[in-house]
N, C-alpha and C positions, 0 to 999 in steps of 0.2 A: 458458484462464485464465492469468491473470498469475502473478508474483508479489509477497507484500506487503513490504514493507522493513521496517526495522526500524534501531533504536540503541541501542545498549549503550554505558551508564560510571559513572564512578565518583560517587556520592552521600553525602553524610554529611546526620543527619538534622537537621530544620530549614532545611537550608543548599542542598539539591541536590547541580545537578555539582558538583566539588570542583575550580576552578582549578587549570589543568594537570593533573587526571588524566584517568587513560585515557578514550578515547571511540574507539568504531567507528561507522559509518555505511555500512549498507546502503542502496542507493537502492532503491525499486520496479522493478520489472521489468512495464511495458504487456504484455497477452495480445492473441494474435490477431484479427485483424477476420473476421467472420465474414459470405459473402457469398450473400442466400438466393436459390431461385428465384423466388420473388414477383413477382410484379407491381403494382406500388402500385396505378396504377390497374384493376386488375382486381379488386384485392382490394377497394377503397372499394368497387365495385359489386356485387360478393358481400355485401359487409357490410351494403350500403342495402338493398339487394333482399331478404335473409336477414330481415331485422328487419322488412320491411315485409310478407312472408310467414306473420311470424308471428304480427304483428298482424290478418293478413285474417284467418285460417286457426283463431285462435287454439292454438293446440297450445303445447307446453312445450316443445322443445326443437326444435332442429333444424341442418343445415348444409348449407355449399355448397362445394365441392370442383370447382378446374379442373384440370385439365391440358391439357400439351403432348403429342399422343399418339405423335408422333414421336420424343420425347426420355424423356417419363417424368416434364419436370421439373412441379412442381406450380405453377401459377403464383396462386390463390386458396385459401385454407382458410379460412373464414368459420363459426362457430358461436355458436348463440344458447341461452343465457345466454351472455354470456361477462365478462370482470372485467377491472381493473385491476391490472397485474402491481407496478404501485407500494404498492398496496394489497390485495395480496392475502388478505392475515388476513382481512379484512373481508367475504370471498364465500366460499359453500359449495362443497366439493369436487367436485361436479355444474359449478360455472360454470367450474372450472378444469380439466376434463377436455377433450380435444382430439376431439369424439366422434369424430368422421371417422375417427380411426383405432382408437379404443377401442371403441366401442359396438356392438353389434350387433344385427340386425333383421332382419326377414323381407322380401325385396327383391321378392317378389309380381312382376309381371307383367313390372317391367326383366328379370328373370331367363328369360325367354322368350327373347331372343336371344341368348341363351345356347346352349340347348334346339336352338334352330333352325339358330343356325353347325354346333353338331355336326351335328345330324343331315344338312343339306346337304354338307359335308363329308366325310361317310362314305357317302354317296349313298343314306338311306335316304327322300328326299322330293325331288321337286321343285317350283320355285316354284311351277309351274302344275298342279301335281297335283290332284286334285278330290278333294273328301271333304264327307260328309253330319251336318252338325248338327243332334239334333233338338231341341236344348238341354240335354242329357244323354250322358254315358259313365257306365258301370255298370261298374266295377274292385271284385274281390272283395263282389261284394255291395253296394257300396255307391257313390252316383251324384255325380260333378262336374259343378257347371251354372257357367255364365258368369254374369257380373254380368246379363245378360240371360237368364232364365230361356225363350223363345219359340224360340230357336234359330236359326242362321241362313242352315238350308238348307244349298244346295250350293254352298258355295264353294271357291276353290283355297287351296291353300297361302299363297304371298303374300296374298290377301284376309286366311284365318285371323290373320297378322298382324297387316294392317293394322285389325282389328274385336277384338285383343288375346282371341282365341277359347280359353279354357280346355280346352274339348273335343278338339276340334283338335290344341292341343300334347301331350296326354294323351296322344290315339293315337300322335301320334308319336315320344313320350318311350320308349313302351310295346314299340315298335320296335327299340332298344338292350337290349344286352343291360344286364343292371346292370353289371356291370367295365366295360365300353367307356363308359358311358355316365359311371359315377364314373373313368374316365380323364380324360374331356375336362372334366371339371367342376373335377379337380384340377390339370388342364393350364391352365385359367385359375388357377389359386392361391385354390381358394376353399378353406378347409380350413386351410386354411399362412397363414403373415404374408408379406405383401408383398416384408417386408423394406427397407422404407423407415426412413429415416436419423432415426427421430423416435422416443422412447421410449413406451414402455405401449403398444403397438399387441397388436390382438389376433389369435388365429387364424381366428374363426368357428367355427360348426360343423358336422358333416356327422353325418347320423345311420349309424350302424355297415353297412359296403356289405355283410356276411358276411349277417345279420339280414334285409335289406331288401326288403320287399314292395310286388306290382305294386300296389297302390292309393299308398305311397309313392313310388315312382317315378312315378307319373302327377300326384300333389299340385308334387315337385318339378320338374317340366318346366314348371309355370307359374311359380315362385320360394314355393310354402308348402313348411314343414317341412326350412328348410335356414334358416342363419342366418350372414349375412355383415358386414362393416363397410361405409360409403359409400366406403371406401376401395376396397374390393375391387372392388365392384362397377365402381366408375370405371374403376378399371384393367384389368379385362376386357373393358368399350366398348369403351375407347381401343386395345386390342388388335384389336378387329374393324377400327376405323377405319385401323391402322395396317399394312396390310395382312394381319392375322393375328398380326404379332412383337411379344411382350410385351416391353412394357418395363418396368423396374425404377425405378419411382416414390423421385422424391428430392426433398428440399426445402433440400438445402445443396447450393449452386453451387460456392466456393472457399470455402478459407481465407489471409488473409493477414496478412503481419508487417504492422506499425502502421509499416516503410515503403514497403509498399503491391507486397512480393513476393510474388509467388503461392508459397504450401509445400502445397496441395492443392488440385485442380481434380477435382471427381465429374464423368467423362465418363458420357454415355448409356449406358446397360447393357442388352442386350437378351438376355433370359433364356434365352425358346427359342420358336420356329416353333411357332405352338397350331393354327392351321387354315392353307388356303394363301391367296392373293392371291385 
């Protein structure tokens, strides 16, 4: 931010300044320029797409969030409602929320490869491992079926994937102990804020690891019963894609004086090694 100038002198009433008395003059002082990660044209096509997904879909709200997964840096944030920051009085505090970083949701089956890096990682599956769907696991008494209630057979691991097999990840989740398994879940930053350079972000939530029972642990290997921002979720992709190394999501590139010197440059920040290459 700048600052604002000002002048001070001398008045008599009626009449104003008062020839030849005193007068000071502060000039303004310009604030820094401020330089994002954005991408213009990425962001237009977030924003077309966004809106027109919410016209097919009809739903209330929603957003689209890109990254660079090598850097961190965000190069789209698109949310619908959204407002005029000229006219902001004029829109409800829902259109002025950034949901992407604020909101939080049940991230349901994205949250699978989650589930899956670890448990490959800790070498409790492999891709090709076989295992039996009859459309049903029974945890504490009680059964998770897939969106396809028929089952589907004997397929492997990678198949389980690629048919987004609730059963399947179940068994596998079921595999981990709970500490190891909320290690690697916190080792993506689900729980915690990202830590991104943008205010109101939230943490999400994690229900309490001390408490937590095998029918929860089988719920959350598919993504129910946990609660994250679009934010999070990105940024733990973009950690698989990135060979494993989480990066620290930013949406301010520089800062610069208004004659165009760099006084801050946000380098890549890479947090920590979550799984290997």
């Amino acid at each position: 931010a700048g600052q604002a100038g000002y002048v001070r002198e001398e008045q008599a009433p009626k009449v104003g300044h008062i020839p030849q008395g005193l007068r000071e003059i502060q000039a303004a002082q310009d604030g820094n320029d401020i330089v994002l990660t954005i991408d213009e044209g990425i962001q237009y096509i977030a924003e077309r797409e966004l809106e027109k997904a919410i016209k097919d879909t009809g739903a209330s709200k929603g957003t689209i969030v890109v990254m660079d997964p090598s850097t961190g840096e965000l190069l789209a944030i698109a949310n619908y409602p959204t407002f005029d920051p000229n006219e902001f009085a004029n829109y409800t505090s829902t259109a002025r929320r950034n949901i992407a970083i604020t909101d939080l949701y049940e991230p349901g089956s994205t949250f699978k490869l989650i589930t899956a890096a670890a448990a490959l990682e800790e070498g409790l599956v492999s891709p090709n491992e076989l295992f039996f769907d009859p459309g049903y696991i029974k945890i504490d008494g009680k059964q998770i079926h897939c969106e396809t209630r028929e089952g589907h057979g004997w397929i492997t691991f990678a198949e389980a994937i690629s048919h987004s097999c609730n059963v399947v990840l179940s068994e596998v989740g079921l595999r981990f102990s709970k500490e190891k398994f909320y290690d690697y879940i916190k080792a993506f930053n689900f729980g915690k804020k990202t830590g991104v350079d943008f205010p109101g972000e939230a943490s999400g939530l994690l229900l309490p690891e001390k408490t937590l029972k095998p029918i929860e642990v089988g719920n959350i290997s598919f993504g129910q019963g946990i609660s994250v921002t679009p934010l999070q979720i990105l940024s733990a992709v973009a950690c698989i894609a990135n060979d494993g190394l989480y990066m620290k999501p930013h949406i301010v590139k520089e800062i610069r004086s208004k004659s165009g010197e760099v006084l801050k440059r946000n380098e890549p920040t890479p947090l920590q090694q979550v799984i290997s290459k």
